[in-house]
C-alpha positions as CSV (number, residue, x, y, z in Angstrom):
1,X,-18.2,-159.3,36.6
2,X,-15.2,-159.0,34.4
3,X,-12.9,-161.1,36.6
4,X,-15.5,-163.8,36.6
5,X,-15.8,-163.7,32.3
6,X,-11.8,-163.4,32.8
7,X,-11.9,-166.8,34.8
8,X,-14.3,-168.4,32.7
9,X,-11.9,-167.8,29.5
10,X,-9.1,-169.4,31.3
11,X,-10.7,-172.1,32.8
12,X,-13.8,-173.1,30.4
13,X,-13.2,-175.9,27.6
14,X,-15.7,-174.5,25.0
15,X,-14.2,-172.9,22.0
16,X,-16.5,-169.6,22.1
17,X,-17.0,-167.7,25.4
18,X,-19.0,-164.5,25.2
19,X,-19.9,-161.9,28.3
20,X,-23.7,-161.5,29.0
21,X,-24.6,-157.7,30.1
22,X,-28.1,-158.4,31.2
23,X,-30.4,-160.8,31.8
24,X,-32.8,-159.3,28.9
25,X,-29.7,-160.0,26.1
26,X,-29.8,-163.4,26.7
27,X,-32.7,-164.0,23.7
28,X,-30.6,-162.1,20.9
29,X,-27.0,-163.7,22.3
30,X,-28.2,-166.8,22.1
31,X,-30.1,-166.2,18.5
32,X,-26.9,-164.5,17.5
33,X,-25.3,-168.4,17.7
34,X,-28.4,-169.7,15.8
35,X,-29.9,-171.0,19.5
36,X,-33.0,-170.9,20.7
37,X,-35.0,-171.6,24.2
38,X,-37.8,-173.7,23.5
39,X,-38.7,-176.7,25.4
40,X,-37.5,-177.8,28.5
41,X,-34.5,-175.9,30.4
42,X,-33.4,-177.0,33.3
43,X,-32.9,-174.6,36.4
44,X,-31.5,-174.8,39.8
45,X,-34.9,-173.3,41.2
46,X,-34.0,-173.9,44.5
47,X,-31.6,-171.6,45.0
48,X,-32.5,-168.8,41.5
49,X,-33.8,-165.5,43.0
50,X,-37.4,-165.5,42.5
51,X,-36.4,-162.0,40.5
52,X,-34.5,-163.7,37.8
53,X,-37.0,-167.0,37.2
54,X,-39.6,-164.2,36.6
55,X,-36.8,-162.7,34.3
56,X,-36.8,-165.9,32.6
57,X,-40.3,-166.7,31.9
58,X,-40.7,-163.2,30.7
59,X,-38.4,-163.2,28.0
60,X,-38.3,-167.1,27.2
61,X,-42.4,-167.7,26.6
62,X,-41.7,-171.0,25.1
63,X,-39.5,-172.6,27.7
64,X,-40.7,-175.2,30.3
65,X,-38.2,-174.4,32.9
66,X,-37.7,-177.2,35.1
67,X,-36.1,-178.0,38.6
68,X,-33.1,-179.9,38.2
69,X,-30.5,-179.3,41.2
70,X,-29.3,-182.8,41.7
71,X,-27.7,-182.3,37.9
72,X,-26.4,-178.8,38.6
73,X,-24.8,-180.9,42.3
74,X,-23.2,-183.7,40.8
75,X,-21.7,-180.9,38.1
76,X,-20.0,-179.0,40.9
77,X,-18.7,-182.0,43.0
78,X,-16.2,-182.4,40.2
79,X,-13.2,-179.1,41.0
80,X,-10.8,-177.6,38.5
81,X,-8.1,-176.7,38.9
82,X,-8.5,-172.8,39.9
83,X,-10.8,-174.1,42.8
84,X,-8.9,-176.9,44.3
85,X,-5.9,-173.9,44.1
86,X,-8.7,-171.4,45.9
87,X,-9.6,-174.1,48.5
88,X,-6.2,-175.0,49.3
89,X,-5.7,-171.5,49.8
90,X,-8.3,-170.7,52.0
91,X,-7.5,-173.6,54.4
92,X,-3.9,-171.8,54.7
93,X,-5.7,-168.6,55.7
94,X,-7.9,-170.5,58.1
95,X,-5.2,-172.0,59.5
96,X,-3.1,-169.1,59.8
97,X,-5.9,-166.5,61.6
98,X,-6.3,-169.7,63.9
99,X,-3.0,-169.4,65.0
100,X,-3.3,-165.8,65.2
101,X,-6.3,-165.8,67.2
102,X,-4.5,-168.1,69.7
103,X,-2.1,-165.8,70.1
104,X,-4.3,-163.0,70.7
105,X,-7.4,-163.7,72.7
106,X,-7.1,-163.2,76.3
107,X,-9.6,-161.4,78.7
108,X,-11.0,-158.4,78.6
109,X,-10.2,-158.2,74.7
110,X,-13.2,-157.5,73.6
111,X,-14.8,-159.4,70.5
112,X,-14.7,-155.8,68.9
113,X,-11.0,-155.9,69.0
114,X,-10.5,-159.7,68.0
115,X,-12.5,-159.1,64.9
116,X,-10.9,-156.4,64.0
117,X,-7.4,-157.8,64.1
118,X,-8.4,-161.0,62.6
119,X,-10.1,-159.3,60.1
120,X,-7.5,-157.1,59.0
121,X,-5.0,-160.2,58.8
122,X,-7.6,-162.2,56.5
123,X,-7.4,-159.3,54.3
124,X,-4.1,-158.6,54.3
125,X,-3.5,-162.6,53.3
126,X,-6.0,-162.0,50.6
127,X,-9.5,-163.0,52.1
């Protein structure tokens, strides 16, 4: 939780980021910044635990929350930064365990031992 409020302070544009401990102190937070949730919200329903929309419509009685994923899609096609950095990253670990696992697998290694090895290198390279 803290690296991911750390990573929103560095990458974020607003002026005023705050941490969020629960779900219930989302009401005062956001009345603490003179906001309210009345009205229509807009949610990515299709993929919100069932546990948290509950959440929601418990505490926010005067919202009319709303499915809108193709928004919340066409807002994460566009990448900062930190994730074209994380992406580019990840293909070099891909590519690497590739070429480890081509070194590696012959018979009778079992898939016990390939994922093990593999494993250990993803981790070590930071997976």
């Amino acid at each position: 939780m803290q690296k991911s409020f750390e990573r929103s302070l560095e990458e974020s544009s607003l002026d005023q980021i705050v941490p969020l401990k629960s779900i219930s102190h989302l009401g005062q937070l956001l009345s603490d910044f003179n906001f309210s949730v009345k009205g229509r919200i807009g949610l990515e329903l299709d993929v919100l635990p069932v546990k948290y929309y509950f959440s929601l419509c418990k505490h926010f009685l005067d919202a009319d929350f709303m499915d809108i994923p193709e928004f919340v899609r066409r807002a994460r096609m566009i990448k900062s930064d930190y994730e074209v950095n994380q992406i580019k990253k990840a293909c070099s670990i891909a590519t690497r365990i590739m070429e480890e696992a081509q070194r590696i697998i012959r018979p009778r290694l079992t898939e016990l031992e390939v994922i093990a090895s593999l494993g250990s290198l993803s981790r070590r390279m930071g997976h």
